[in-house]
C-alpha positions in Angstrom: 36.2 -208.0 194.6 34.3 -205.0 193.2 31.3 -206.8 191.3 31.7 -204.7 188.1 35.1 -205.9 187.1 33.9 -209.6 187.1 32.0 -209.0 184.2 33.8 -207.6 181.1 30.9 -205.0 180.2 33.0 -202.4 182.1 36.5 -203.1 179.7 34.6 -203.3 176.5 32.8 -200.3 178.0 36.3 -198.2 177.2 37.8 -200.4 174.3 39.8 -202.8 176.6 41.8 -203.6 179.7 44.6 -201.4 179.5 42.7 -197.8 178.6 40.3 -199.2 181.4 43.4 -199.4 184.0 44.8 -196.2 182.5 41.6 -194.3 183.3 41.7 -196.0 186.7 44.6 -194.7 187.8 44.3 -191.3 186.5 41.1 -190.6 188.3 42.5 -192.9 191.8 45.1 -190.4 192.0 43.1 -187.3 191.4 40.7 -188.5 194.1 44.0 -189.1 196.4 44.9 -185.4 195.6 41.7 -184.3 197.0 39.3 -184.2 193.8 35.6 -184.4 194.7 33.8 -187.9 193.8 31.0 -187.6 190.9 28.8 -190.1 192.9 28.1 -190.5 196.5 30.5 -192.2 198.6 28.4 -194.3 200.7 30.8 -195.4 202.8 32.9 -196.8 199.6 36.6 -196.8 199.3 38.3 -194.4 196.6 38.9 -197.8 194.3 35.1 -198.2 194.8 34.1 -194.7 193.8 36.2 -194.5 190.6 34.4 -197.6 189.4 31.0 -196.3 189.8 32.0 -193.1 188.3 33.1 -195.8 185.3 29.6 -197.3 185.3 28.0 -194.9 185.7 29.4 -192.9 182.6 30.6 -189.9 185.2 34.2 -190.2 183.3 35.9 -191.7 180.4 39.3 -191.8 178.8 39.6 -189.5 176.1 42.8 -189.4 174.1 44.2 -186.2 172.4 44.9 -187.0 168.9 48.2 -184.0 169.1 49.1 -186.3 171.8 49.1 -189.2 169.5 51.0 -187.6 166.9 53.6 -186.7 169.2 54.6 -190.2 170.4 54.3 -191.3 166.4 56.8 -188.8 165.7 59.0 -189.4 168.6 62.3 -191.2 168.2 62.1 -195.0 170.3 63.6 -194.9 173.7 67.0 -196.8 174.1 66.7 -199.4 177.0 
């Protein structure tokens, strides 16, 4: 297990579990595509990388308030 998700420094870090998960996959998956890490590799897998970018305050979540208002204003999906 990657040492700094035993310790929940790195989810109060961005306000909680899910906006750490969000940011997670977001930056996994521009990595995948071919995006340059912000830290050396060092031999560390991509999972590995996005973390240390985390701790090391490379990247955060940031939310777009428009965004926000958007999904306020939108009508509820039906299931």
């Amino acid at each position: 297990m990657i040492e700094a998700l035993k310790s929940d420094h790195i989810v109060e870090k961005l306000g909680g579990r899910f906006k750490l998960t969000a940011l997670i996959q977001r930056r996994l998956a521009e990595i995948i595509d071919g995006a340059r890490p912000l830290v050396e590799r060092n031999g560390r897998s991509d999972l590995e990388v996005v973390i240390e970018e985390i701790a090391q305050d490379k990247i955060s979540l940031e939310i777009d308030p428009e965004q926000i208002e958007k999904m306020r204003g939108a009508p509820a999906r039906k299931r």
